[in-house]
Backbone atoms as SQL, in Angstrom:
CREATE TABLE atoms (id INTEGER PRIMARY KEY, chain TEXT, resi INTEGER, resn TEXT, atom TEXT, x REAL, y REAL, z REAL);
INSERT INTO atoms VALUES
  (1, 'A', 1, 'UNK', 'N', 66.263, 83.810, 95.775),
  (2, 'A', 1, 'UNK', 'CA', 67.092, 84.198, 96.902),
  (3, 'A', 1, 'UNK', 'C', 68.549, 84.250, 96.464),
  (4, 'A', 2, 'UNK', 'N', 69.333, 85.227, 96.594),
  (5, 'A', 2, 'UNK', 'CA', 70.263, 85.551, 96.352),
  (6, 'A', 2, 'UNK', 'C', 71.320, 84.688, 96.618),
  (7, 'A', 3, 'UNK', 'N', 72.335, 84.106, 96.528),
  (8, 'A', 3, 'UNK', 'CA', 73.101, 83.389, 97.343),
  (9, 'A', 3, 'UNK', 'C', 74.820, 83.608, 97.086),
  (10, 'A', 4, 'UNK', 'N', 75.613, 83.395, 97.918),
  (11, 'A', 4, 'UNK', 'CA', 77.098, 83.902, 98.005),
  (12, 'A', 4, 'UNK', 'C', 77.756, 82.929, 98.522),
  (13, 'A', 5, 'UNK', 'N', 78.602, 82.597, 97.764),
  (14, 'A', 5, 'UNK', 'CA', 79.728, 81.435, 98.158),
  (15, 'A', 5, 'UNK', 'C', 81.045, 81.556, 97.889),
  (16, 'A', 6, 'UNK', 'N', 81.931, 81.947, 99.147),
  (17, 'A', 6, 'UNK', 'CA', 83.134, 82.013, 99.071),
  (18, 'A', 6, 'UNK', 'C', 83.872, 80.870, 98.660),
  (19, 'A', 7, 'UNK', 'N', 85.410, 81.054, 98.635),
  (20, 'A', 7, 'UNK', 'CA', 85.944, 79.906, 98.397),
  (21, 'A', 7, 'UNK', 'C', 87.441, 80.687, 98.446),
  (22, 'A', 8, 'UNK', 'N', 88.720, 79.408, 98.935),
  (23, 'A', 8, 'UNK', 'CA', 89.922, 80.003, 98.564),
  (24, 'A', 8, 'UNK', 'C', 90.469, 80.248, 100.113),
  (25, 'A', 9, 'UNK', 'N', 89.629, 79.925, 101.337),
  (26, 'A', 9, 'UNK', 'CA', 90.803, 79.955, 102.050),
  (27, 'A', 9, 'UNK', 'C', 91.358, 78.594, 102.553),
  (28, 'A', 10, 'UNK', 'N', 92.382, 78.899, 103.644),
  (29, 'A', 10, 'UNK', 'CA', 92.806, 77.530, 104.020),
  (30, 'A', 10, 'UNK', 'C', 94.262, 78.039, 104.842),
  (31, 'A', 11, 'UNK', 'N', 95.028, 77.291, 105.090),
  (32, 'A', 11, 'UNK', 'CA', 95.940, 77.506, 105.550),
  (33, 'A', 11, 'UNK', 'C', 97.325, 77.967, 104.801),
  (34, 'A', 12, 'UNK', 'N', 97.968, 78.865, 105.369),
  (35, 'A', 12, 'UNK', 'CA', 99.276, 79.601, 105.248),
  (36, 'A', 12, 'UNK', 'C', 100.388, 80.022, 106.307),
  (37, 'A', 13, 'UNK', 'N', 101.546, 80.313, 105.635),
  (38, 'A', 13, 'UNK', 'CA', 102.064, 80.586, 106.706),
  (39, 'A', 13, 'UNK', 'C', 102.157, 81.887, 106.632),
  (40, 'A', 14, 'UNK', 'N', 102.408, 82.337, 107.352),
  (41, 'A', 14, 'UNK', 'CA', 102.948, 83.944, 108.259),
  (42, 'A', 14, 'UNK', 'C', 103.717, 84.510, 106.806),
  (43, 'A', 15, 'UNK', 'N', 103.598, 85.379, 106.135),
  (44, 'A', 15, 'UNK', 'CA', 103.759, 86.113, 105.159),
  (45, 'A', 15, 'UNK', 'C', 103.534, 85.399, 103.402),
  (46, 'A', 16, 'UNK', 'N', 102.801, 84.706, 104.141),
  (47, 'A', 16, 'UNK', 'CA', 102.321, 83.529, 102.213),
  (48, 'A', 16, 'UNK', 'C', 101.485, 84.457, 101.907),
  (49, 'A', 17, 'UNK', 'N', 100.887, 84.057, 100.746),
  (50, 'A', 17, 'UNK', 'CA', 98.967, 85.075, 100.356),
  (51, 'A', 17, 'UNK', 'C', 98.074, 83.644, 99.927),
  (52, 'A', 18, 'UNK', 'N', 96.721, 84.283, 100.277),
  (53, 'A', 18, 'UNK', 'CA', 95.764, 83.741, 99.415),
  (54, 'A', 18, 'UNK', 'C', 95.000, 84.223, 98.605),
  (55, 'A', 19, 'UNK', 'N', 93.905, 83.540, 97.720),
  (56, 'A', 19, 'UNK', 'CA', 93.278, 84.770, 97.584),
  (57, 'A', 19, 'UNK', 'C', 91.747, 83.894, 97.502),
  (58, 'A', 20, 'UNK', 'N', 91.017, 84.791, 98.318),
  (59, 'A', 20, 'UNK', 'CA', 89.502, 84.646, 98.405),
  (60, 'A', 20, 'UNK', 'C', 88.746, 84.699, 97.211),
  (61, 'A', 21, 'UNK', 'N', 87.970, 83.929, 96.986),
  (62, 'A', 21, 'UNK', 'CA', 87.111, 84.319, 95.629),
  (63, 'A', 21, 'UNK', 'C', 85.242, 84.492, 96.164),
  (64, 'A', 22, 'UNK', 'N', 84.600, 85.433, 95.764),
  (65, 'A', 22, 'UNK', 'CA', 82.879, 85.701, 96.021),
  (66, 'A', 22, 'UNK', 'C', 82.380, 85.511, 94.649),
  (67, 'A', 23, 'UNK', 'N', 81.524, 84.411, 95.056),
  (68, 'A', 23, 'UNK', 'CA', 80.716, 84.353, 93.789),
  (69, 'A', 23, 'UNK', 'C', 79.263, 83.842, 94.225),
  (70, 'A', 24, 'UNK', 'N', 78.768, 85.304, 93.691),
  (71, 'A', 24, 'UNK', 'CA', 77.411, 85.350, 93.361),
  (72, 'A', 24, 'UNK', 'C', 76.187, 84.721, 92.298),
  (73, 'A', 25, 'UNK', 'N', 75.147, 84.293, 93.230),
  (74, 'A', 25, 'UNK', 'CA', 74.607, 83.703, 92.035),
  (75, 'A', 25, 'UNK', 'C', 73.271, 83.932, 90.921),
  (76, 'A', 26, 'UNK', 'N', 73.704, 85.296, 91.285),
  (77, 'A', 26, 'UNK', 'CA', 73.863, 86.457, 89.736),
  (78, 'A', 26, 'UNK', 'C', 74.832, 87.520, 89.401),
  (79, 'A', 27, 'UNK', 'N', 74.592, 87.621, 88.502),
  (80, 'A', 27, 'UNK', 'CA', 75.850, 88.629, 87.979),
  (81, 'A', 27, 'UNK', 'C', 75.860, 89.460, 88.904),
  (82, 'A', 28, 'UNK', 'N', 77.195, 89.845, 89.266),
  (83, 'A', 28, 'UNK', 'CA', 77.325, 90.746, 90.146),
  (84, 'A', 28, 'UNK', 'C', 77.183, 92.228, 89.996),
  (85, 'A', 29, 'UNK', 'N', 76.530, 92.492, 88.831),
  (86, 'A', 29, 'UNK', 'CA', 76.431, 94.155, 88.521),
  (87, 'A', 29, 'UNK', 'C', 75.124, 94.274, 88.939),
  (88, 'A', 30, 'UNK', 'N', 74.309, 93.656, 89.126),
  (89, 'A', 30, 'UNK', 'CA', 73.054, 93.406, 89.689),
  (90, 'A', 30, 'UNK', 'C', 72.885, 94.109, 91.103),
  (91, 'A', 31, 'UNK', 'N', 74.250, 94.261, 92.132),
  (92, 'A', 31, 'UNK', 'CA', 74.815, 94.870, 93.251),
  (93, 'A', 31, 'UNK', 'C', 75.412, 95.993, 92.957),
  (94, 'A', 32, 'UNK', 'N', 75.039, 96.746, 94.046),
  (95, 'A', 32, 'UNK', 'CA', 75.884, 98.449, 93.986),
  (96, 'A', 32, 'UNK', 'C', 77.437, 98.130, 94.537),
  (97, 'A', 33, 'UNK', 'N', 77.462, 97.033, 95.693),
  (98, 'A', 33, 'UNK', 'CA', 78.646, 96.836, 96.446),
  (99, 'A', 33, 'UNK', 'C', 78.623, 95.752, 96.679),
  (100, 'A', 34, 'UNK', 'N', 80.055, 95.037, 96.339),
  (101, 'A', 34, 'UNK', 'CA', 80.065, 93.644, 97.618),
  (102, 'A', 34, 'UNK', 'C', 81.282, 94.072, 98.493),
  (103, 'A', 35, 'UNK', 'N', 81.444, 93.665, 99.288),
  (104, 'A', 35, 'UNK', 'CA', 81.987, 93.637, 100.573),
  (105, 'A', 35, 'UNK', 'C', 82.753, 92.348, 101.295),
  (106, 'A', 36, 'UNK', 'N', 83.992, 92.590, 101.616),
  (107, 'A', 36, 'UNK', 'CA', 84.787, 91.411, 102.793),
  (108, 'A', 36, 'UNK', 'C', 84.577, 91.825, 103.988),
  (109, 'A', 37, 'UNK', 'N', 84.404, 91.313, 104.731),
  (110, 'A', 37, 'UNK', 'CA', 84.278, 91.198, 106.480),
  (111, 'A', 37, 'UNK', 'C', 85.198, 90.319, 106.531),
  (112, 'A', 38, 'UNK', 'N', 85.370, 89.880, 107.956),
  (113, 'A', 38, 'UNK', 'CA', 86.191, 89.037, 108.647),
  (114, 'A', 38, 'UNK', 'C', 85.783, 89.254, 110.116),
  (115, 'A', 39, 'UNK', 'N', 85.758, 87.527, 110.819),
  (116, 'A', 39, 'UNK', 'CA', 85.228, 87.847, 112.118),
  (117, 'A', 39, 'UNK', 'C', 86.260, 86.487, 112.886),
  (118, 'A', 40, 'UNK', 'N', 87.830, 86.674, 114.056),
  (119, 'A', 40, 'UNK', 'CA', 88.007, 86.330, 114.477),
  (120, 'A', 40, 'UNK', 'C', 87.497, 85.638, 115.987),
  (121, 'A', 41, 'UNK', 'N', 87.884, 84.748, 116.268),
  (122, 'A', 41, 'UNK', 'CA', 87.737, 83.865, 117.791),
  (123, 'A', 41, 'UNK', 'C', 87.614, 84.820, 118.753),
  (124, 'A', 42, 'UNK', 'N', 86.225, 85.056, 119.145),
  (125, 'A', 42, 'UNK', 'CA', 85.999, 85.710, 119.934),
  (126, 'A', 42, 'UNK', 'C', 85.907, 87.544, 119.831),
  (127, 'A', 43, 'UNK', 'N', 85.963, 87.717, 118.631),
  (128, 'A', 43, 'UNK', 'CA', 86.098, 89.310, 118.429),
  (129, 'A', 43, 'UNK', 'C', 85.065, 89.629, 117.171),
  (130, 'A', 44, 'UNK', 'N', 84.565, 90.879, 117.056),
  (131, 'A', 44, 'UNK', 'CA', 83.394, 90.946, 116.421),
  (132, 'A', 44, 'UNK', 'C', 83.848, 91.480, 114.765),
  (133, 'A', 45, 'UNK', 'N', 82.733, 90.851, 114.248),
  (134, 'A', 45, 'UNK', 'CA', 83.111, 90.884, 112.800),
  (135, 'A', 45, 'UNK', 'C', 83.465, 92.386, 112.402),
  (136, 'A', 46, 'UNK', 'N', 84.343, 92.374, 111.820),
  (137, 'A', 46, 'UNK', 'CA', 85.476, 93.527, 111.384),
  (138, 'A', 46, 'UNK', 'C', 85.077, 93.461, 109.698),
  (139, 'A', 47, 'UNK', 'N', 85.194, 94.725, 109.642),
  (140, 'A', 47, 'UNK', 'CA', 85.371, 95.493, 108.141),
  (141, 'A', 47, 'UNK', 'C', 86.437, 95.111, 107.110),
  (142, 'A', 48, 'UNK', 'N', 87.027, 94.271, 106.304),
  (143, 'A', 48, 'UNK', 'CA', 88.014, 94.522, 105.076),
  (144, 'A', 48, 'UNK', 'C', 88.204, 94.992, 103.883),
  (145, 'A', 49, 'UNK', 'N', 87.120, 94.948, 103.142),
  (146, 'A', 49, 'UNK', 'CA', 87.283, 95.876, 102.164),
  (147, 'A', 49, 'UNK', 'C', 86.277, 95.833, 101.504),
  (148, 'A', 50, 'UNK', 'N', 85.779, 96.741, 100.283),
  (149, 'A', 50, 'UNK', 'CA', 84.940, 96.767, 99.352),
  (150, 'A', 50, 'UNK', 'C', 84.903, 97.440, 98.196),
  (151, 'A', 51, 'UNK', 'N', 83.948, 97.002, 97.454),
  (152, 'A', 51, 'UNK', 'CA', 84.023, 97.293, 95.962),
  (153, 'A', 51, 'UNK', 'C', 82.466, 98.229, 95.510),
  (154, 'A', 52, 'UNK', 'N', 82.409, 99.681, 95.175),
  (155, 'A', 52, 'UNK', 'CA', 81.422, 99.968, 94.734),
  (156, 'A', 52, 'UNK', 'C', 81.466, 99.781, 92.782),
  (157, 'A', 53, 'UNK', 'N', 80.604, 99.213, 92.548),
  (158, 'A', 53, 'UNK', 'CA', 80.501, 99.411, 90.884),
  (159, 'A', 53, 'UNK', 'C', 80.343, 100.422, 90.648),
  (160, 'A', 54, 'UNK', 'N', 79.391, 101.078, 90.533),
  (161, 'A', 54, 'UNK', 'CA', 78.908, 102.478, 89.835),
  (162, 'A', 54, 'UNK', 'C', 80.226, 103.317, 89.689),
  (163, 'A', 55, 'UNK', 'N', 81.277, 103.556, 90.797),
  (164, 'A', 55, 'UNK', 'CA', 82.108, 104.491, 90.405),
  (165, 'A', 55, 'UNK', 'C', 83.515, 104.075, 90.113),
  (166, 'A', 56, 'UNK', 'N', 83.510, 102.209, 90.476),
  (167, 'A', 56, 'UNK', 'CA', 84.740, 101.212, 91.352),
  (168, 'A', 56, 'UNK', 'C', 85.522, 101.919, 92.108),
  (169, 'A', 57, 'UNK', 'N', 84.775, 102.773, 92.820),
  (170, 'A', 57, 'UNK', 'CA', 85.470, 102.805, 94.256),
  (171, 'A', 57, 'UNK', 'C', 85.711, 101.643, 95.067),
  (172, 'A', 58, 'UNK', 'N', 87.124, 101.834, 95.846),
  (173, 'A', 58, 'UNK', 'CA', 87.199, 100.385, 96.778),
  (174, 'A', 58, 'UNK', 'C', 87.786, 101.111, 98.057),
  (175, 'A', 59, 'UNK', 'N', 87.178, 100.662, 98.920),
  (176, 'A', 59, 'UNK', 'CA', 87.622, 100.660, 100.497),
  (177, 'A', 59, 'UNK', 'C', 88.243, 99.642, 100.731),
  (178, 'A', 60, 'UNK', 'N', 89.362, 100.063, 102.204),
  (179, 'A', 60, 'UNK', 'CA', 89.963, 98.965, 102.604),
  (180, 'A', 60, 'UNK', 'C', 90.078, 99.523, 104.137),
  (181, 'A', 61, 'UNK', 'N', 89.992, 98.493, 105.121),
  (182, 'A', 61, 'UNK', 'CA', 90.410, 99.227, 106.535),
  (183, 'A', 61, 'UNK', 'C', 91.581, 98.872, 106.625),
  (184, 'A', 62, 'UNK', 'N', 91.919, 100.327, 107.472),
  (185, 'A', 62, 'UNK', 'CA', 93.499, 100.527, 108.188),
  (186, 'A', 62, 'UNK', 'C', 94.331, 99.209, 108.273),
  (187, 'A', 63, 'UNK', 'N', 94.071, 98.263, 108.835),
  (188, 'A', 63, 'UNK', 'CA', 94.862, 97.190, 108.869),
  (189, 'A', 63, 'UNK', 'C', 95.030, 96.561, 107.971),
  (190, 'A', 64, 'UNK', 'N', 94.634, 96.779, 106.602),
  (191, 'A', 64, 'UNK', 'CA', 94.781, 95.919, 105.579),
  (192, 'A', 64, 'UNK', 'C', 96.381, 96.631, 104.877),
  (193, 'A', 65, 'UNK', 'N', 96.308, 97.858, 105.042),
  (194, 'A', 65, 'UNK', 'CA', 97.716, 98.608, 104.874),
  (195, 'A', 65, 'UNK', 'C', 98.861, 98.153, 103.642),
  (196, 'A', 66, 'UNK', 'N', 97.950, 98.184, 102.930),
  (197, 'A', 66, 'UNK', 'CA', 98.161, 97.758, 101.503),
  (198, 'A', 66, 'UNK', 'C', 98.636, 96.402, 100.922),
  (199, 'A', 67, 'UNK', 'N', 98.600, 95.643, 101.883),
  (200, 'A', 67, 'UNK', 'CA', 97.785, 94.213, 101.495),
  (201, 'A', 67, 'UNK', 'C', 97.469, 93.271, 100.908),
  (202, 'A', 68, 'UNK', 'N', 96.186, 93.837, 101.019),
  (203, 'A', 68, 'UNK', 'CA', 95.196, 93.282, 100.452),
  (204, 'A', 68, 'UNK', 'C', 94.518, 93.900, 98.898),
  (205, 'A', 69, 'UNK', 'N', 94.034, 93.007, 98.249),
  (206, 'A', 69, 'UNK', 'CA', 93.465, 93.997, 96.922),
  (207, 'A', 69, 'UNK', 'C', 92.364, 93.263, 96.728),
  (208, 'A', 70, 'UNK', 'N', 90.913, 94.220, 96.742),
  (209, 'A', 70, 'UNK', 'CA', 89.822, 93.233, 96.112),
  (210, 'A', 70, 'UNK', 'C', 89.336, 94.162, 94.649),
  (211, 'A', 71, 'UNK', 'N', 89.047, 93.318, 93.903),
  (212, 'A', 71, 'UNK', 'CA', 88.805, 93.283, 92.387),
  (213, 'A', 71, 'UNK', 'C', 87.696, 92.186, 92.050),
  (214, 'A', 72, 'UNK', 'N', 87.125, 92.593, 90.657),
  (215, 'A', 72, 'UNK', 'CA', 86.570, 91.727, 89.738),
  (216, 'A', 72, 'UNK', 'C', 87.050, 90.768, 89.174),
  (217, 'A', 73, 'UNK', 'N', 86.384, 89.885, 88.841),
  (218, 'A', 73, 'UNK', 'CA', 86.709, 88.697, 87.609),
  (219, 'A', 73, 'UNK', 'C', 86.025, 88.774, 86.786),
  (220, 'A', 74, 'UNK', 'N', 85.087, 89.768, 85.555),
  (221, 'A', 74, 'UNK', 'CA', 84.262, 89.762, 85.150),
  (222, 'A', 74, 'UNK', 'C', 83.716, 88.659, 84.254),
  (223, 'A', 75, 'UNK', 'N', 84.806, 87.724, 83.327),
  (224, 'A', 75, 'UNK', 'CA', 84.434, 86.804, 82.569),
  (225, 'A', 75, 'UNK', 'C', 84.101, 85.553, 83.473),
  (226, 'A', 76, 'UNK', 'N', 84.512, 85.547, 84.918),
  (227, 'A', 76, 'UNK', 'CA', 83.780, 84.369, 85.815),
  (228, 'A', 76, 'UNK', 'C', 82.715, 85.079, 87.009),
  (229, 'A', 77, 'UNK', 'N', 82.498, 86.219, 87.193),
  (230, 'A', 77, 'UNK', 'CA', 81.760, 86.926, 87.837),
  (231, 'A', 77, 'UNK', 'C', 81.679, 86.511, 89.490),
  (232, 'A', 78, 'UNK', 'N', 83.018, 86.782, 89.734),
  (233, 'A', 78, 'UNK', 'CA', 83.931, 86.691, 91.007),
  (234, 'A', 78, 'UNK', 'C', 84.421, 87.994, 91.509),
  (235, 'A', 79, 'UNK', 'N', 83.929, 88.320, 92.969),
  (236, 'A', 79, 'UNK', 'CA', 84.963, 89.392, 93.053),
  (237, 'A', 79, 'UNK', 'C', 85.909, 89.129, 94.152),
  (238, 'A', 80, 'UNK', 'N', 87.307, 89.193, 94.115),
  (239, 'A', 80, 'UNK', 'CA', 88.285, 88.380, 94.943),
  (240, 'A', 80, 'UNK', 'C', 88.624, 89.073, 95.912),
  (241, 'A', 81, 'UNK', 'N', 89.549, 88.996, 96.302),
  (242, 'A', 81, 'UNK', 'CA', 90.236, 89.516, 97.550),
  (243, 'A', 81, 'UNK', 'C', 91.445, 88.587, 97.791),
  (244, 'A', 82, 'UNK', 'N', 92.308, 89.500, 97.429),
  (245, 'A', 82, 'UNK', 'CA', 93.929, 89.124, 97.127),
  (246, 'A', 82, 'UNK', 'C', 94.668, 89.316, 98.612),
  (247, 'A', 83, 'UNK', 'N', 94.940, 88.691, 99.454),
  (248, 'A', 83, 'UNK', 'CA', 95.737, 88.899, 100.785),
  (249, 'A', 83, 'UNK', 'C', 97.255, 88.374, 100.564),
  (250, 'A', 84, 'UNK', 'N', 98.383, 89.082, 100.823),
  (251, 'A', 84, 'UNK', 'CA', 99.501, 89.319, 100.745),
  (252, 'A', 84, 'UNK', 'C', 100.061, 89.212, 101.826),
  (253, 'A', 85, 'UNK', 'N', 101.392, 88.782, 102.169),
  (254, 'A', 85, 'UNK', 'CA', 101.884, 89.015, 103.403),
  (255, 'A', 85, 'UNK', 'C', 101.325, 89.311, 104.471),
  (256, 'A', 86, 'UNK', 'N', 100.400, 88.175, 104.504),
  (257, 'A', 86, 'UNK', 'CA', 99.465, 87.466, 105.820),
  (258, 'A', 86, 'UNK', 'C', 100.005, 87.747, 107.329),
  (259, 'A', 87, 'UNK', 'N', 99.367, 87.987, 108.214),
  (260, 'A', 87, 'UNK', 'CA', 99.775, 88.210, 109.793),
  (261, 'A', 87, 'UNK', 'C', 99.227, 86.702, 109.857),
  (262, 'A', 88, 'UNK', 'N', 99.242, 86.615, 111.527),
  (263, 'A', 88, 'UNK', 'CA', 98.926, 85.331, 112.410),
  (264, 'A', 88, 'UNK', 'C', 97.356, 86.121, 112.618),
  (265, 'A', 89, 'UNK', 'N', 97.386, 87.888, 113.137),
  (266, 'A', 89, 'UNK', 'CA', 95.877, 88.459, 113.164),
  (267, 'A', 89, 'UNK', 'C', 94.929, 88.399, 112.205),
  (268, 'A', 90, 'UNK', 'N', 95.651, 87.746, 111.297),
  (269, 'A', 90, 'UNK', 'CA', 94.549, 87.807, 110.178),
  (270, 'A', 90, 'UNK', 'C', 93.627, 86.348, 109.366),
  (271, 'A', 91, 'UNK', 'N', 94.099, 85.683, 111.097),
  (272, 'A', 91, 'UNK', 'CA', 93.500, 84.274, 110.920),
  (273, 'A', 91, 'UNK', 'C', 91.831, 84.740, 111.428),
  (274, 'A', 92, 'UNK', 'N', 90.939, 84.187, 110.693),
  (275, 'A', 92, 'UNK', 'CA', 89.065, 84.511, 110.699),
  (276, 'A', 92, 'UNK', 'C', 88.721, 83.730, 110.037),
  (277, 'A', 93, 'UNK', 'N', 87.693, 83.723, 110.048),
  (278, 'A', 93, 'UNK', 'CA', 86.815, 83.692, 109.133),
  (279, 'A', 93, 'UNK', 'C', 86.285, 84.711, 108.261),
  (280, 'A', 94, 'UNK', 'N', 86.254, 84.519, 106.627),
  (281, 'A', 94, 'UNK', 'CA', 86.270, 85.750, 106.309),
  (282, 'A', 94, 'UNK', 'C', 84.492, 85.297, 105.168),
  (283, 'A', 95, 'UNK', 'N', 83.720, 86.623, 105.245),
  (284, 'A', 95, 'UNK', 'CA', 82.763, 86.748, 104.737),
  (285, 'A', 95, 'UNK', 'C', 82.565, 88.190, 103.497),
  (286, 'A', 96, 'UNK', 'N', 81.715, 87.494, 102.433),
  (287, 'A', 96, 'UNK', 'CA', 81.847, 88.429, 101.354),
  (288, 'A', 96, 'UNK', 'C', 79.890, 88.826, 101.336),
  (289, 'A', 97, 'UNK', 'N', 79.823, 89.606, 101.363),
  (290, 'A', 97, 'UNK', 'CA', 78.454, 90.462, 101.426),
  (291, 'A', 97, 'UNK', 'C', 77.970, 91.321, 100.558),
  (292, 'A', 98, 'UNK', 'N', 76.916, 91.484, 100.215),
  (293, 'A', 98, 'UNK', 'CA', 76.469, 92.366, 99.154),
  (294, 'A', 98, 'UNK', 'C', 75.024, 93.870, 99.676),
  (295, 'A', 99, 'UNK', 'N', 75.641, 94.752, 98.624),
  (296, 'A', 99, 'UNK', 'CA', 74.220, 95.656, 99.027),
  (297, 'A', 99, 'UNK', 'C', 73.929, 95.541, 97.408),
  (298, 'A', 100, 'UNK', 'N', 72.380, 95.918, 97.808),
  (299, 'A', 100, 'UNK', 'CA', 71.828, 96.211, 96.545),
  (300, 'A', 100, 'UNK', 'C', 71.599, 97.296, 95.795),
  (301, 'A', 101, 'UNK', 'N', 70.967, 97.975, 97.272),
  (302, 'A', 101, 'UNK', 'CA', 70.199, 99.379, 97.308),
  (303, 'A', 101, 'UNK', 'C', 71.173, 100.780, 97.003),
  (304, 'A', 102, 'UNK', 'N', 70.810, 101.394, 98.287),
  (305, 'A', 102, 'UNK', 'CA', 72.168, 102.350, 98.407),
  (306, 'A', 102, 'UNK', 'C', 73.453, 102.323, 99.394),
  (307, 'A', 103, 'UNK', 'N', 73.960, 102.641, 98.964),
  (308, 'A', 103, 'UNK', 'CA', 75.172, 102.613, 100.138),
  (309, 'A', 103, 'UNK', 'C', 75.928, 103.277, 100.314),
  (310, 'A', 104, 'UNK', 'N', 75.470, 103.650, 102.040),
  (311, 'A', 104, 'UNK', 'CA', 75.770, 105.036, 102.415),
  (312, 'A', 104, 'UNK', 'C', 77.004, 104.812, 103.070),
  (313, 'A', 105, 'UNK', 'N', 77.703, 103.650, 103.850),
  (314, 'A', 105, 'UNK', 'CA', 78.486, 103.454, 104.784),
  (315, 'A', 105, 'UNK', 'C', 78.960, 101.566, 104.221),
  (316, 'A', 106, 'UNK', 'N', 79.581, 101.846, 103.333),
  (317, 'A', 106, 'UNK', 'CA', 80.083, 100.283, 102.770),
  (318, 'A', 106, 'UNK', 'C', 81.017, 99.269, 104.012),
  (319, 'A', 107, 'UNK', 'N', 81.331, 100.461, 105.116),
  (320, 'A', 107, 'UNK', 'CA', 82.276, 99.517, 106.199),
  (321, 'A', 107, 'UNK', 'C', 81.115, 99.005, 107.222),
  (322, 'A', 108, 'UNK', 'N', 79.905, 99.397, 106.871),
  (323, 'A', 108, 'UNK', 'CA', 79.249, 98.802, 108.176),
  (324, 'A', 108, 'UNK', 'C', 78.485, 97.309, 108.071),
  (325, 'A', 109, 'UNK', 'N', 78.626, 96.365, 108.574),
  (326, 'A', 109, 'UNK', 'CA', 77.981, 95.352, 108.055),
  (327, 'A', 109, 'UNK', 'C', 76.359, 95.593, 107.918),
  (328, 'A', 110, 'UNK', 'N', 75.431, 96.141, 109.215),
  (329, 'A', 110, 'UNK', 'CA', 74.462, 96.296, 109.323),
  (330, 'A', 110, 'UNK', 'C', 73.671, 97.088, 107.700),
  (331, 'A', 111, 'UNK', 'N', 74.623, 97.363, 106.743),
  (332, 'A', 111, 'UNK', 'CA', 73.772, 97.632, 105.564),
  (333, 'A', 111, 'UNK', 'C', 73.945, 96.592, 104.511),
  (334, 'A', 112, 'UNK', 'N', 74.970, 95.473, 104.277),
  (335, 'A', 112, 'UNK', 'CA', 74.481, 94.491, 103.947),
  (336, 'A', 112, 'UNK', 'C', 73.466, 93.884, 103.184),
  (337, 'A', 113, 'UNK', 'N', 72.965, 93.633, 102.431),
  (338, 'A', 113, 'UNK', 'CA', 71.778, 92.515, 102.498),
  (339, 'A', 113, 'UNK', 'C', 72.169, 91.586, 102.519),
  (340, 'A', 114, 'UNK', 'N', 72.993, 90.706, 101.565),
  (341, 'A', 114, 'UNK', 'CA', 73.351, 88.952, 102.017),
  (342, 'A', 114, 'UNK', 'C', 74.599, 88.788, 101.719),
  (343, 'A', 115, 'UNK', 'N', 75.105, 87.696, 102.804),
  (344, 'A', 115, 'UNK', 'CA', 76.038, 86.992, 103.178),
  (345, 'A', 115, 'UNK', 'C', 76.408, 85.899, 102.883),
  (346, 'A', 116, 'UNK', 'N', 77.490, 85.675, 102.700),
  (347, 'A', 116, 'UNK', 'CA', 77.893, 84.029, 102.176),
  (348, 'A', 116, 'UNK', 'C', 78.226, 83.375, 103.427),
  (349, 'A', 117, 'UNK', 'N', 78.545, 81.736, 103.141),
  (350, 'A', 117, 'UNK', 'CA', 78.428, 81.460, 104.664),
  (351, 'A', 117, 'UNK', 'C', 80.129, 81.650, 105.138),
  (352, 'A', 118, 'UNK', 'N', 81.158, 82.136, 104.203),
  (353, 'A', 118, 'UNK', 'CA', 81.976, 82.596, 105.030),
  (354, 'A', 118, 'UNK', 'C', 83.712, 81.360, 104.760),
  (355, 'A', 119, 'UNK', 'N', 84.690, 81.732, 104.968),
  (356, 'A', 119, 'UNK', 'CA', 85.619, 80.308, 104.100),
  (357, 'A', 119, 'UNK', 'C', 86.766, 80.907, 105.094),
  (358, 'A', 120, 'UNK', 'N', 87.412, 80.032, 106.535),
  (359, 'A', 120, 'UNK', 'CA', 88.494, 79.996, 107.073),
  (360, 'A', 120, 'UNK', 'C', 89.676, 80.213, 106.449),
  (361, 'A', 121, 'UNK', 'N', 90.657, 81.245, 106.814),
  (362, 'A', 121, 'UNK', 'CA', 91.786, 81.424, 106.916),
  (363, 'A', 121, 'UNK', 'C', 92.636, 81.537, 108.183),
  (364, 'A', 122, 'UNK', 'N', 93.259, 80.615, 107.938),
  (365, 'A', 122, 'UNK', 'CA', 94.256, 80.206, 109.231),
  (366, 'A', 122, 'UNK', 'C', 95.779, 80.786, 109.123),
  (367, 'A', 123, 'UNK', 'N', 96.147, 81.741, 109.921),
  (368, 'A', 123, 'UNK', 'CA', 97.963, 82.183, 109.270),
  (369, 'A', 123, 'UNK', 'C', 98.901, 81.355, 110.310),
  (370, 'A', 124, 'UNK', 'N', 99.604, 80.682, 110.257),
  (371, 'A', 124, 'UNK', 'CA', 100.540, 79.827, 111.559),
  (372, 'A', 124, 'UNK', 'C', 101.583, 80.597, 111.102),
  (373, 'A', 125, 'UNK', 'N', 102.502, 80.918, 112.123),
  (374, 'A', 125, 'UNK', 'CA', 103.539, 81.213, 112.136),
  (375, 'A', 125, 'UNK', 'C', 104.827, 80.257, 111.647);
């Protein structure tokens, strides 16, 4: 069984960065895509960015507005997610996800296969 474990958030203030780390527990080329989500208090899990191997294409949604950067670690087989000049909106919980198969629509969670259980970021003003 596949398994995904974030790590790396925690608290900041209002324009600090962190940076998220996904690590899989297999090599991650093993995946066509992994994927950040994020799902705030009361609002439904939202899209942040992703990474296809085959071509390293990377998506990012609109609100990340250059941001954010997710990348490889290949010699620790991590793929991160660099957040920059943090909002207060961008306090979640944030989740890193993987496909295996194909992937037709990398912003939708519903293609997915597994999920990590996910690592709080808090932005205080």
């Amino acid at each position: 069984q596949t398994q995904l474990v974030e790590s790396g958030g925690g608290l900041v203030q209002a324009g600090g960065s962190l940076t998220l780390s996904c690590a899989p527990s297999e090599s991650m080329f093993a995946f066509n895509v992994v994927g950040w989500f994020r799902q705030a208090p009361g609002k439904e899990l939202e899209f942040v960015a992703s990474i296809k191997f085959g071509t390293i294409r990377t998506r990012y949604a609109d609100f990340v507005k250059g941001r954010f950067t997710i990348s490889t670690d290949n010699t620790k087989n991590l793929v991160n997610l660099q957040m920059n000049n943090l909002e207060l909106e961008d306090t979640a919980v944030y989740y890193c996800a993987t496909i295996r198969g194909v992937a037709i629509n990398t912003t939708r969670h519903d293609f997915y296969d597994y999920w990590g259980q996910g690592t709080q970021v808090t932005v205080s003003s």
